[in-house]
C-alpha positions as CSV (number, residue, x, y, z in Angstrom):
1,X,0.0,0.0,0.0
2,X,1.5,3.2,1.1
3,X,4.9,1.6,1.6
4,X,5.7,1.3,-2.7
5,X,5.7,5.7,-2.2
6,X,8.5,7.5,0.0
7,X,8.0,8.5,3.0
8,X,7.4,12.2,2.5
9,X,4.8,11.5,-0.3
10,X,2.8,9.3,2.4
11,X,3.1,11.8,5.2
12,X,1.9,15.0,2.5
13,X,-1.3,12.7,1.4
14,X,-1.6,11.9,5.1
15,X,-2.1,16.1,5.7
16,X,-4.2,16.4,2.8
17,X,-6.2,14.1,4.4
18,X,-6.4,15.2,7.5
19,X,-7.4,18.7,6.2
20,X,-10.3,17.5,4.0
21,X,-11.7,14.7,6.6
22,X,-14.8,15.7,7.4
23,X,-16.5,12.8,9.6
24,X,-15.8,10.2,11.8
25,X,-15.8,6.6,12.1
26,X,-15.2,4.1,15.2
27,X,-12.9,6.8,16.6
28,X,-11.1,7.7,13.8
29,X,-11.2,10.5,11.1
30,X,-13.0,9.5,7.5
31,X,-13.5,11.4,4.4
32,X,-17.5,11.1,2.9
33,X,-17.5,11.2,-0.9
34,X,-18.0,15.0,-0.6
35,X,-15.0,15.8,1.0
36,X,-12.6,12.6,-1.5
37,X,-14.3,15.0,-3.9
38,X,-12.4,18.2,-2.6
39,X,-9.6,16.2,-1.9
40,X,-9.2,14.6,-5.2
41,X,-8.8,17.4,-7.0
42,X,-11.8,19.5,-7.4
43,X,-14.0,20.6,-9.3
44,X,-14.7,16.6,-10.7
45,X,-18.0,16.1,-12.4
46,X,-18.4,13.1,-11.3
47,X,-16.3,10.6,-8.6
48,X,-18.5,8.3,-7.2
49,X,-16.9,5.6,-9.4
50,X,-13.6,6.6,-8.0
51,X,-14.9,6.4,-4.4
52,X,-16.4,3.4,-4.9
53,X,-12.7,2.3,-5.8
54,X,-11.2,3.7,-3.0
55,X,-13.9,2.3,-0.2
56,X,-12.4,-1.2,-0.4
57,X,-14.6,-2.5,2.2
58,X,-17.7,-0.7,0.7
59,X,-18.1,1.7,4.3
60,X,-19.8,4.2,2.4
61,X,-16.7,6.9,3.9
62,X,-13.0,6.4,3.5
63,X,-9.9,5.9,6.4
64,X,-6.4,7.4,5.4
65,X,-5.0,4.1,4.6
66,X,-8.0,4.2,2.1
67,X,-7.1,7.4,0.9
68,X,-3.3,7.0,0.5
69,X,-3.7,3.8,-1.0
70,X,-6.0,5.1,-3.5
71,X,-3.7,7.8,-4.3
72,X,-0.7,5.4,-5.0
73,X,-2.3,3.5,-7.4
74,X,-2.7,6.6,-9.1
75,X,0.7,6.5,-9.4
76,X,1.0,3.6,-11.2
77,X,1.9,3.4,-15.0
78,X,-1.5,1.6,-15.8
79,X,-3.8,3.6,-13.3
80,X,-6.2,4.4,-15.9
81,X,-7.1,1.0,-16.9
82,X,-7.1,0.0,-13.2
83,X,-9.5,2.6,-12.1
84,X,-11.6,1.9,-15.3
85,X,-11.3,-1.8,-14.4
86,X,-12.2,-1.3,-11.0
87,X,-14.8,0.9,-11.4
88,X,-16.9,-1.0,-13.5
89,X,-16.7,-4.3,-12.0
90,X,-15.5,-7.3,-13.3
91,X,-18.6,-7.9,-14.8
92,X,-18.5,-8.0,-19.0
93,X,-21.9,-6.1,-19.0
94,X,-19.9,-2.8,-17.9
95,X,-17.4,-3.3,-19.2
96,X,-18.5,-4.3,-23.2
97,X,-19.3,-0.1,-23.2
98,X,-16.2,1.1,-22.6
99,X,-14.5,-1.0,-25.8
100,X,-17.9,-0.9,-28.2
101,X,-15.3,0.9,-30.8
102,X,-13.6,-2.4,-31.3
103,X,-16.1,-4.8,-32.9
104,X,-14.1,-7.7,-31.8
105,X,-13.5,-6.6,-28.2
106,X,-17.2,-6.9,-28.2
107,X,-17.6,-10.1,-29.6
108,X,-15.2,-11.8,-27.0
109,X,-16.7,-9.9,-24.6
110,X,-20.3,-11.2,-25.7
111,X,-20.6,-15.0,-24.3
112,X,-18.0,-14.2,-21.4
113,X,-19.5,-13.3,-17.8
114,X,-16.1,-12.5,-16.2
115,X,-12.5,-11.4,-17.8
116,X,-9.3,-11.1,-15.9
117,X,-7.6,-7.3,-15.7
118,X,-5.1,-8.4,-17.4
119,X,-7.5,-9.1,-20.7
120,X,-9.5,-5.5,-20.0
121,X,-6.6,-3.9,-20.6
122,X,-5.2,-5.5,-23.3
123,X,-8.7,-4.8,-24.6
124,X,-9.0,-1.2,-23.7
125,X,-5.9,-0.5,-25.4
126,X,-7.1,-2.2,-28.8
127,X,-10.7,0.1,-28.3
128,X,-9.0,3.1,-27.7
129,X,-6.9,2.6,-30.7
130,X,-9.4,1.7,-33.0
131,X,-11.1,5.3,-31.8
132,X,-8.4,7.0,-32.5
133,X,-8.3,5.5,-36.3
134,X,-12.4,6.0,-36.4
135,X,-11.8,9.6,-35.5
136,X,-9.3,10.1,-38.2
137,X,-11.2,8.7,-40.7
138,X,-14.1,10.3,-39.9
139,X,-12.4,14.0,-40.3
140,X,-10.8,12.3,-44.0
141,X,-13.6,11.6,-45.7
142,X,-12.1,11.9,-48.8
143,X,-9.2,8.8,-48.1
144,X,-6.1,11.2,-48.5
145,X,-4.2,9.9,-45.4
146,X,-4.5,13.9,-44.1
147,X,-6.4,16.1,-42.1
148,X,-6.0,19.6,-41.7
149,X,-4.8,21.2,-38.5
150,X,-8.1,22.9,-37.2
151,X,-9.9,18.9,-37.1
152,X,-6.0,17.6,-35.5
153,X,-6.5,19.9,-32.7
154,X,-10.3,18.7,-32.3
155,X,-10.0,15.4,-32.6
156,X,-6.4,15.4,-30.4
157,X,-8.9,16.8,-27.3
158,X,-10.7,13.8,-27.3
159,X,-7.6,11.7,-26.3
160,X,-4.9,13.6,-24.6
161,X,-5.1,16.9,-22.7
162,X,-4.7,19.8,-24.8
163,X,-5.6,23.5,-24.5
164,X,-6.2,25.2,-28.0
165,X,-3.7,28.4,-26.7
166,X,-0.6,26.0,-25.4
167,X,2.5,26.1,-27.2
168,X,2.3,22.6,-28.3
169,X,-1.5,23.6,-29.8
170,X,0.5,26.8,-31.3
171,X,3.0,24.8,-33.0
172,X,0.9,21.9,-34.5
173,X,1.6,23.9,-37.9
174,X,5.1,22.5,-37.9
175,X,4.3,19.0,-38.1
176,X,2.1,19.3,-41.2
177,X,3.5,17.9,-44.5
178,X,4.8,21.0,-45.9
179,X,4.6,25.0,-45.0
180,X,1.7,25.5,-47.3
181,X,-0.9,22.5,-47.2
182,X,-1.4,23.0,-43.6
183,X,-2.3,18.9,-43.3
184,X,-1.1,16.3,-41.0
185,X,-0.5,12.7,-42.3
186,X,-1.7,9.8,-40.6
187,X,1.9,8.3,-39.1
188,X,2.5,11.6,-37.9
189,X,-1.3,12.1,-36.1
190,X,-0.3,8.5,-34.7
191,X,2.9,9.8,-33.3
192,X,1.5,12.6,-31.5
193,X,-1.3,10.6,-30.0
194,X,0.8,8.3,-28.7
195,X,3.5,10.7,-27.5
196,X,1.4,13.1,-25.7
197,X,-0.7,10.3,-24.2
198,X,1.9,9.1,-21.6
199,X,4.4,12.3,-21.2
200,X,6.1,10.6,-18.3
201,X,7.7,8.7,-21.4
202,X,9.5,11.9,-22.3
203,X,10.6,12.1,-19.1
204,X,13.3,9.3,-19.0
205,X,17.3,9.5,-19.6
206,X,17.1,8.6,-22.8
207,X,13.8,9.3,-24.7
208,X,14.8,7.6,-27.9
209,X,14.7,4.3,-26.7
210,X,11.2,4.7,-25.1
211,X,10.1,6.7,-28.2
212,X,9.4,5.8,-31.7
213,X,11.8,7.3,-34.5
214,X,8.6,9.2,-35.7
215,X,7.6,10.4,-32.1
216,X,11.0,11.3,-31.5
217,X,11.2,14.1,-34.8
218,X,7.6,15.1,-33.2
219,X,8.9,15.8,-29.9
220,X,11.9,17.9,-31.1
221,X,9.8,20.0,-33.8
222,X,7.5,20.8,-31.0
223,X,9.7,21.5,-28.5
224,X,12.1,23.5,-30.7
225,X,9.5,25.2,-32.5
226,X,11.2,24.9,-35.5
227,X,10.4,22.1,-38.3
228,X,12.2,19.3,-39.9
229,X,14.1,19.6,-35.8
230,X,16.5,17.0,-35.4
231,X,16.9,17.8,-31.4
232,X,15.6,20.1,-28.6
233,X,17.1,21.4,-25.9
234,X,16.5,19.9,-22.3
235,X,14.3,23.3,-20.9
236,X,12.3,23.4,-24.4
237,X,11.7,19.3,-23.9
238,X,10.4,20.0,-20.0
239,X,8.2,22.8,-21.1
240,X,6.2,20.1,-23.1
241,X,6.0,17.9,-20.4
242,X,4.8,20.5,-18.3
243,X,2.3,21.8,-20.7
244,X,0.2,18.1,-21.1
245,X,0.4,18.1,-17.0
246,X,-0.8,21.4,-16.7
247,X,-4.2,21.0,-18.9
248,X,-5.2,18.6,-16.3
249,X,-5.2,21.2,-13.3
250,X,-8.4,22.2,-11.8
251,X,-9.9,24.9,-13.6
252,X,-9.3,28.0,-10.8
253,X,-12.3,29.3,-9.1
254,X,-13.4,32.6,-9.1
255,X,-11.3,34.8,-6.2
256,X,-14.0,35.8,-3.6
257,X,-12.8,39.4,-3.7
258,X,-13.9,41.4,-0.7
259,X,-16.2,44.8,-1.6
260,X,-14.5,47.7,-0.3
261,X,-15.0,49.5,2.4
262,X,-16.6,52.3,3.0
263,X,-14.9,55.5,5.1
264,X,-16.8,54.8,8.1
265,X,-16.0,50.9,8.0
266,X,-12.4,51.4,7.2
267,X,-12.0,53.8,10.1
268,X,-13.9,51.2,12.3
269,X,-11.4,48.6,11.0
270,X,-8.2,50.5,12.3
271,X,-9.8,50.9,15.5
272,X,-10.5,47.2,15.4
273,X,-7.0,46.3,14.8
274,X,-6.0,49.3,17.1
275,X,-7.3,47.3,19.8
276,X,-6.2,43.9,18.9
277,X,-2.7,45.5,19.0
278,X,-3.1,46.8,22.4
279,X,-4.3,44.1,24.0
280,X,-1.7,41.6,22.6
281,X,1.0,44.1,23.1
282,X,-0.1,45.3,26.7
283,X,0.1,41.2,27.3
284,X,3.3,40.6,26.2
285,X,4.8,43.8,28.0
286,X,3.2,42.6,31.2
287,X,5.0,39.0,31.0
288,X,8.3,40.5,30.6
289,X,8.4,43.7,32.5
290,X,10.6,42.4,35.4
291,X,12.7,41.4,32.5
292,X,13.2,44.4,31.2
293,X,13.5,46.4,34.5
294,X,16.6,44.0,35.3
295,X,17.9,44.8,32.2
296,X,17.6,48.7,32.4
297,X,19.5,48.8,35.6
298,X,22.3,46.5,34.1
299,X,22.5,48.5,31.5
300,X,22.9,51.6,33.4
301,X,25.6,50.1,36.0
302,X,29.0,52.4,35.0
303,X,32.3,50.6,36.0
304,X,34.1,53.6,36.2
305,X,32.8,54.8,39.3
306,X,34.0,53.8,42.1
307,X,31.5,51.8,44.5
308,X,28.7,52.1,41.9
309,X,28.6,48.0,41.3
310,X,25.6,47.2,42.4
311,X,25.0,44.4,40.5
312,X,27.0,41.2,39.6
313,X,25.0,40.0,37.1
314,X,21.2,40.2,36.0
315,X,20.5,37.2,38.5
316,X,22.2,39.5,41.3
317,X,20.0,42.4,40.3
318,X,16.6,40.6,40.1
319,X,17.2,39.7,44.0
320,X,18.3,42.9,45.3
321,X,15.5,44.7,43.0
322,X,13.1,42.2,45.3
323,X,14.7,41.8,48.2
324,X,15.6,46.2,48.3
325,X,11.9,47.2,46.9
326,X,9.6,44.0,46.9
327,X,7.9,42.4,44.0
328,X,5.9,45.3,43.0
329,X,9.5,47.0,42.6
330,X,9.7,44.4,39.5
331,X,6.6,46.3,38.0
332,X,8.1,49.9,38.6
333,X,6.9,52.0,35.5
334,X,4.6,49.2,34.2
335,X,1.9,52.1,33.9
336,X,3.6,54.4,31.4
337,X,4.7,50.9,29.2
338,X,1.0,49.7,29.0
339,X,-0.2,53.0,27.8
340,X,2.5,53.7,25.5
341,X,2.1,49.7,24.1
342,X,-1.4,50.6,22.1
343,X,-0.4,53.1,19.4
344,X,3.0,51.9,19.1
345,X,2.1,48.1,18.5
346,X,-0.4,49.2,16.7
347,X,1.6,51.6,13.9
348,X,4.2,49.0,14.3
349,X,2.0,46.2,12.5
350,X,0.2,48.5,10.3
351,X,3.1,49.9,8.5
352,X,4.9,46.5,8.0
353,X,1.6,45.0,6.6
354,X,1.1,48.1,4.7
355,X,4.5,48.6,3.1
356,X,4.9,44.3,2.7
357,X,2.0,44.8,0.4
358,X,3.0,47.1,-1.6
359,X,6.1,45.1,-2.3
360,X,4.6,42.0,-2.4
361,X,3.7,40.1,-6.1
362,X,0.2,40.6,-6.8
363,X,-0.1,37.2,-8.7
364,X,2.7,35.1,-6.7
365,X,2.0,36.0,-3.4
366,X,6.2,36.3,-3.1
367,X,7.6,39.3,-1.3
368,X,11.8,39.7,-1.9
369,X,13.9,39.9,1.5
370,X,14.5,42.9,0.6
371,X,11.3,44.0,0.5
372,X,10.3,42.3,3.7
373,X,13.1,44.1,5.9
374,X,12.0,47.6,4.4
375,X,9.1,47.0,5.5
376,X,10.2,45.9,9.1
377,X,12.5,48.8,9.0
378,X,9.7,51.4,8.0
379,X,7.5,50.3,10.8
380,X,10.6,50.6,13.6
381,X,11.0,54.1,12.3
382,X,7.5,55.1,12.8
383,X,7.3,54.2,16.1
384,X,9.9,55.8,17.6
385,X,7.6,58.9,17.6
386,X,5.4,56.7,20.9
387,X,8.9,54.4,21.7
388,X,11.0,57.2,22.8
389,X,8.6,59.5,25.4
390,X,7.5,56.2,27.0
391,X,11.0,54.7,27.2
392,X,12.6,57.7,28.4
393,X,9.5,57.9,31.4
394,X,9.9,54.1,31.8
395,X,13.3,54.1,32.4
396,X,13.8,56.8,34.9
397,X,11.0,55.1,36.9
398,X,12.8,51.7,36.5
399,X,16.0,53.2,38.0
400,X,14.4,55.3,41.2
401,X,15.0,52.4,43.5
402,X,18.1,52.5,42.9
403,X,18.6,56.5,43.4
404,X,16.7,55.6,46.9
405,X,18.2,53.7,48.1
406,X,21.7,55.7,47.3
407,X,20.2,58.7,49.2
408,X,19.4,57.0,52.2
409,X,21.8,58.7,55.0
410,X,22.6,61.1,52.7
411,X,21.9,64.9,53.4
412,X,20.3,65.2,50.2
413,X,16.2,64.1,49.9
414,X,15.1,62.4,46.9
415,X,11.0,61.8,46.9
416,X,9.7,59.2,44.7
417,X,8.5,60.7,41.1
418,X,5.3,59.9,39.2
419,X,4.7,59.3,35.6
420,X,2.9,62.9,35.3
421,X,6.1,64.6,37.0
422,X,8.9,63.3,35.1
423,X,6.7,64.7,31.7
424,X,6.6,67.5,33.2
425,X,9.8,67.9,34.2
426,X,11.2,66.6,30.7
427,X,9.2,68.9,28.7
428,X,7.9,68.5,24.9
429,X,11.7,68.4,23.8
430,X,13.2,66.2,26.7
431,X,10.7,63.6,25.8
432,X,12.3,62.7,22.7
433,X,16.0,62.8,24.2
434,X,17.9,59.6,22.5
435,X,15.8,59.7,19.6
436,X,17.9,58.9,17.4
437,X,19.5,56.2,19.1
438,X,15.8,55.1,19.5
439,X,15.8,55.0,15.6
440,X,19.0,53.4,15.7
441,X,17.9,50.6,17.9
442,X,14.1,50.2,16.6
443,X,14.6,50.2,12.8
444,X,17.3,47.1,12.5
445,X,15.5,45.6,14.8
446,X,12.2,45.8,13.5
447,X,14.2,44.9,10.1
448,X,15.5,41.7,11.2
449,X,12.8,40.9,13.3
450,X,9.5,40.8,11.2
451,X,11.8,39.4,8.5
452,X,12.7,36.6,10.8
453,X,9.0,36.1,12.1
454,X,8.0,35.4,8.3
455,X,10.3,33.0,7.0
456,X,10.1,31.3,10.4
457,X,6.0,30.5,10.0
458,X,6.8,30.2,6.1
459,X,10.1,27.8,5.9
460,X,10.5,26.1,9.3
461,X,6.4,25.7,10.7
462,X,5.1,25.5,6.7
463,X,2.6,28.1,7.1
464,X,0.2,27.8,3.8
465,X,0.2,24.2,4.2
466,X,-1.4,23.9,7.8
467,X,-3.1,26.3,9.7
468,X,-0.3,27.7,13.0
469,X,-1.3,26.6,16.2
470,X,-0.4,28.5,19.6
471,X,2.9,27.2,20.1
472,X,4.0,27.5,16.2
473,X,3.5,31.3,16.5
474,X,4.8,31.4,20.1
475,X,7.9,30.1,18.8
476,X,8.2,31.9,15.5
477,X,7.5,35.2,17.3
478,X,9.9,34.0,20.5
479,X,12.9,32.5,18.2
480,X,12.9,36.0,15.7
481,X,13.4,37.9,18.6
482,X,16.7,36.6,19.5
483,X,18.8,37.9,16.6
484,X,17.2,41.4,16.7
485,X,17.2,41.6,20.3
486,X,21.0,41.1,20.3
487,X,22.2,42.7,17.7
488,X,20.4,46.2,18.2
489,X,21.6,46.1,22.1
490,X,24.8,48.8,21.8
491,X,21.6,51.1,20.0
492,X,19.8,49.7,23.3
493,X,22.8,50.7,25.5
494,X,23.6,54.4,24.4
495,X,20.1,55.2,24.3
496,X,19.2,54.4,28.0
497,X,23.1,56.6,28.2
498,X,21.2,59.3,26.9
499,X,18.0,58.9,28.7
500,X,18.9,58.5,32.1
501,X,19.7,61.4,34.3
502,X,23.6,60.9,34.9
503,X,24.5,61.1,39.0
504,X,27.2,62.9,40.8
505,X,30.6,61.9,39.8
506,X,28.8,59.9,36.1
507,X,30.1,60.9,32.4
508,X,27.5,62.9,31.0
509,X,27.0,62.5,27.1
510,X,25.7,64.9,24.8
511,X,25.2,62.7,21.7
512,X,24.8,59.7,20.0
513,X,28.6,59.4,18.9
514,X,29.7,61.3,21.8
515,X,28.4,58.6,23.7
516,X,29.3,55.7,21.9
517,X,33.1,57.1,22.0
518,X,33.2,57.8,25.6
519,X,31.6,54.1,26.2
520,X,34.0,52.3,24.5
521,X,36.9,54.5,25.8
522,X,35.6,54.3,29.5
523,X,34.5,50.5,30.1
524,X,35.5,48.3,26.5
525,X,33.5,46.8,23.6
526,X,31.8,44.6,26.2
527,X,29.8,47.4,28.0
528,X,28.0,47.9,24.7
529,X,26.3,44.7,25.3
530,X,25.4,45.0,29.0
531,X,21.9,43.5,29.1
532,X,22.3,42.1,26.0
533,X,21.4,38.1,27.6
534,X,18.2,40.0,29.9
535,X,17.3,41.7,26.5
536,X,17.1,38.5,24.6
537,X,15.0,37.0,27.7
538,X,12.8,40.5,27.6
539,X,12.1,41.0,23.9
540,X,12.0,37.3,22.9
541,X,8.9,36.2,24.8
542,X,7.2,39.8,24.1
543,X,7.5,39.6,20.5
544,X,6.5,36.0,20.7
545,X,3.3,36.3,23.1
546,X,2.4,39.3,21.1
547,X,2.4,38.5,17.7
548,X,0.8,34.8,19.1
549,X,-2.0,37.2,20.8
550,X,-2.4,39.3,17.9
551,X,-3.4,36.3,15.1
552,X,-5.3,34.4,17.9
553,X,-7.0,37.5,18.5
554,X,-7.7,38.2,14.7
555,X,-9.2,34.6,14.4
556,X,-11.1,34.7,17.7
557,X,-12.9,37.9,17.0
558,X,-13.0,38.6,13.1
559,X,-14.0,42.0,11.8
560,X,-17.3,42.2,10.4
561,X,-17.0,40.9,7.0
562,X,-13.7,39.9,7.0
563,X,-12.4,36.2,6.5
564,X,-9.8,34.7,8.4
565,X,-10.3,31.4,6.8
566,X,-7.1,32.4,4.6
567,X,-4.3,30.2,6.0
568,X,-6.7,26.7,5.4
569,X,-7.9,28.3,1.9
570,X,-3.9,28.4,1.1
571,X,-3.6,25.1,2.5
572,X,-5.9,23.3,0.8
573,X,-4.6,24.7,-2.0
574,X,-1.1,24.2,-1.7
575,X,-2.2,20.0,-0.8
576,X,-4.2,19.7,-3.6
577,X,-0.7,21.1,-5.8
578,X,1.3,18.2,-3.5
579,X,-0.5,15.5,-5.5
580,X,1.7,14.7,-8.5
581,X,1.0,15.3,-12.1
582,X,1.1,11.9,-13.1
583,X,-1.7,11.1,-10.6
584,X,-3.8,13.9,-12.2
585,X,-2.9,12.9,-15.4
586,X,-3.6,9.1,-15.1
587,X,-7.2,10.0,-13.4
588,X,-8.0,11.7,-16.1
589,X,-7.3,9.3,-18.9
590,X,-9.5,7.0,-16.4
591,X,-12.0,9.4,-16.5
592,X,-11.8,9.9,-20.3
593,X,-12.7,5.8,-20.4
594,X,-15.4,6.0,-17.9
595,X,-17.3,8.5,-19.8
596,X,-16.0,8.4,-23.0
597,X,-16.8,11.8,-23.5
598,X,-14.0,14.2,-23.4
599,X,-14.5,14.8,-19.4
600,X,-11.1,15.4,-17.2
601,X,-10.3,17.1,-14.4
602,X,-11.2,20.6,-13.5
603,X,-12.5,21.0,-17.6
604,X,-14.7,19.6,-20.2
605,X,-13.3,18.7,-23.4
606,X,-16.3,18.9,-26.2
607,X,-16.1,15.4,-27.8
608,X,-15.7,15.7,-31.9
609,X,-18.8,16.2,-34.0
């Protein structure tokens, strides 16, 4: 069964059917002919012959070892006659109508109750080629041995898939007997029929010893588009293979293309995502706030005063913060952060998805690397107009503990500051103090970051095949935010520099290089990643329970009118494209015998008149 395909084949049929099952049976997940239907490769006009091949045991729904061993034989050279065979019972009765075009076939057929497989298809390669010859005889009715190209292309339809605009249906000029009569003889009609009936023939090493002399000078005129060819190269030769598979894809069904909205509906819809964004950032800054408060203070620990190591390490500093303040000292400035989370998540996500789309392929779907870290970058820029005032407050509350805790037996009082008093006391222009390390940190992160996020779902949890779960996008989200967290921490580091109000006896900086200079000359290379380890634990999780909230979030409560049905619609497609080409093409040859009527998958093919 299963075990004659590798192993990835039978795990991808093994998704496709689990996304399509859509009942159950003692316990286990089944597939009714509806959904084998969907499955299969939709939209067929008619399957219930093929289920009724598939459901062995005649259940009336199908298991997956039903479904992947149906696909296999597929797979098999002789599927069509198998299917055919299968499908209409071993009985002669059923099977006398699909080879009535071979008189013979019908008189051994007449006085036999029961033939063997192994006779049908014998037999149903005798009918089918004594069709072919009645359809060329029927289109010559004066007995020249020609017919003109308009009646090869019709009567070609009723045999193999063929699209009148393809390049091979383009190029059937070449094969005619000379430039100006525009007529095909009957060896070379033979030769086509034959080659295009089986392409996976062309596909082997060595196509002239599968092919016949005469199918091989029709392969290369078609392929080369030029006539009288004596070769082709290897691309030309694929693109013919690829254009008989590709008339038996499913025809594609109309896009369900959303009306616009109106003013008042596209206002509601940024508030709608407005508040999504809050509520999945304000989550994911409350989960790693002591995180980021350990990090602040590590960050703003200076070697190069004497007695001012306070910390050891970020370990070191989460106890004292606890042990010197208590656990609500862990959650200093969380106020300011959760405020400050809404618009900035918020413009955060809307620009990327903005600018992604307006580099993204409108037919593909594909967006370049490129494009995807402009984007990122764009959105960290236009944040920093909400990131810096509510960094610049949040950090100065994160680091009053410490600036207690100095000034206790000290003459000098220090009284503990409020949100409201450090704006005021910053002013318009002190709020935005750093900015431009803000921008340095915040664009490459954003960058790197929402390119990581993407290519993680896409490449690594296959996004567009399944639907993501809450752990796939926790750790997409989680593992993107390790590179950008790190590598923007210097930005990190000179901006909480600049930010923080410097103490007695502290350098005091008056830029972005003049900081970074007297960093490097003061304390080394390594002070420009102080924090860095607490700011991978910080931003990590955020990002990750953030984005994770956000797309749950989108799902759980969908904006009126809007589908978020997307990721299984792309899945479903994407498993339907997983089944092979041969499979398609040998299901519809069987279909072609069923019906005997031009039928195939996803189109109708007008029999000859």
């Amino acid at each position: 069964m299963s075990s004659q395909l590798p192993a990835g084949d039978v795990a991808r049929l093994a998704e496709i059917f689990d996304l399509y099952a859509d009942t159950v049976s003692d316990g286990a997940k089944c597939m009714s002919p509806a959904a084998f239907a969907r499955a299969t490769s939709p939209p067929v006009l008619d399957t219930s012959a093929f289920f009724a091949v598939a459901d062995t045991e005649a259940r009336g729904v199908l298991t997956k070892d039903d479904f992947i061993r149906f696909q296999t034989l597929l797979r098999d050279a002789d599927a069509a006659a198998k299917l055919s065979f299968s499908a209409a019972e071993p009985e002669t009765a059923s099977l006398r109508a699909l080879v009535s075009a071979d008189p013979a076939a019908s008189s051994y057929l007449k006085d036999r109750p029961k033939i063997s497989y192994a006779e049908f298809a014998q037999l149903i390669d005798a009918s089918r080629a004594a069709r072919i010859r009645h359809a060329f005889v029927a289109a010559d009715p004066q007995g020249s041995g020609t017919i003109h190209i308009d009646q090869l292309l019709v009567i070609a339809r009723q045999f193999v898939p063929l699209e009148p605009t393809s390049s091979i249906s383009q190029r059937l000029a070449l094969l005619s007997e000379s430039p100006d009569s525009q007529r095909i003889g009957y060896p070379t009609f033979l030769a086509l029929i034959s080659l295009l009936s089986d392409p996976s023939r062309i596909r082997q090493s060595a196509p002239a010893t599968s092919l016949s002399p005469l199918e091989t000078d029709v392969l290369n005129t078609l392929a080369s588009g030029e006539r009288g060819a004596e070769s082709a190269t290897p691309e030309s030769i694929s693109n013919i293979i690829d254009t008989c598979y590709s008339a038996l894809q499913p025809v594609p069904q109309a896009e369900h293309k959303p009306k616009p909205r109106t003013g008042l509906m596209e206002v509601m819809f940024q508030a709608y995502n407005f508040a999504i964004g809050a509520v999945a950032g304000g989550i994911g800054a409350a989960v790693v706030y002591p995180i980021d408060l350990v990090k602040t203070r590590m960050q703003n620990q200076r070697a190069a005063v004497v007695g001012e190591m306070l910390y050891k390490n970020s370990i070191d500093c989460f106890r004292k913060v606890i042990r010197n303040e208590g656990i609500l000292g862990l959650y200093r400035g969380l106020g300011p952060q959760l405020v400050g989370v809404a618009p900035e998540k918020a413009i955060k996500l809307t620009v990327n998805d903005f600018v992604r789309s307006r580099f993204t392929n409108k037919q593909t779907g594909e967006i370049a690397v490129a494009g995807e870290m402009l984007a990122g970058a764009m959105a960290g820029a236009s944040q920093v107009v909400f990131t810096n005032p509510l960094e610049i407050v949040k950090i100065r509350l994160q680091i009053q503990g410490e600036m207690l805790k100095e000034a206790v037996g000290s003459t000098k009082a220090i009284s503990r500051s409020g949100a409201i008093t450090i704006i005021k006391e910053l002013g318009l222009v002190g709020l935005y103090k750093g900015a431009s390390a803000c921008l340095l940190r915040d664009v490459p992160f954003s960058a790197i970051y929402f390119t990581c996020y993407s290519h993680l779902k896409k490449d690594v949890f296959r996004e567009g095949e399944r639907q993501l779960g809450m752990l796939d996008l926790l750790l997409a989200g989680a593992i993107a935010g390790m590179p950008a967290a790190y590598l923007t921490t210097p930005a990190d580091v000179i901006k909480t520099r600049l930010q923080v109000v410097a103490k007695q006896g502290e350098t005091v900086y008056t830029g972005l290089t003049d900081a970074a200079r007297k960093i490097y000359k003061e304390e080394g290379f390594k002070a420009f990643f102080k924090g860095g380890p607490a700011r991978i634990f910080r931003s990590s999780p955020q990002f990750g329970a953030t984005l994770m909230c956000y797309e749950l979030f989108h799902r759980m409560v969908p904006f009126p009118g809007e589908s978020h049905e997307l990721p299984q619609e792309r899945a479903a497609h994407q498993s339907r494209e997983l089944s092979s080409q041969t499979a398609l093409f040998h299901a519809g040859n069987a279909l072609r015998l069923l019906h005997d009527s031009g039928y195939k998958f996803g189109a109708f093919v007008p029999p000859s008149k």
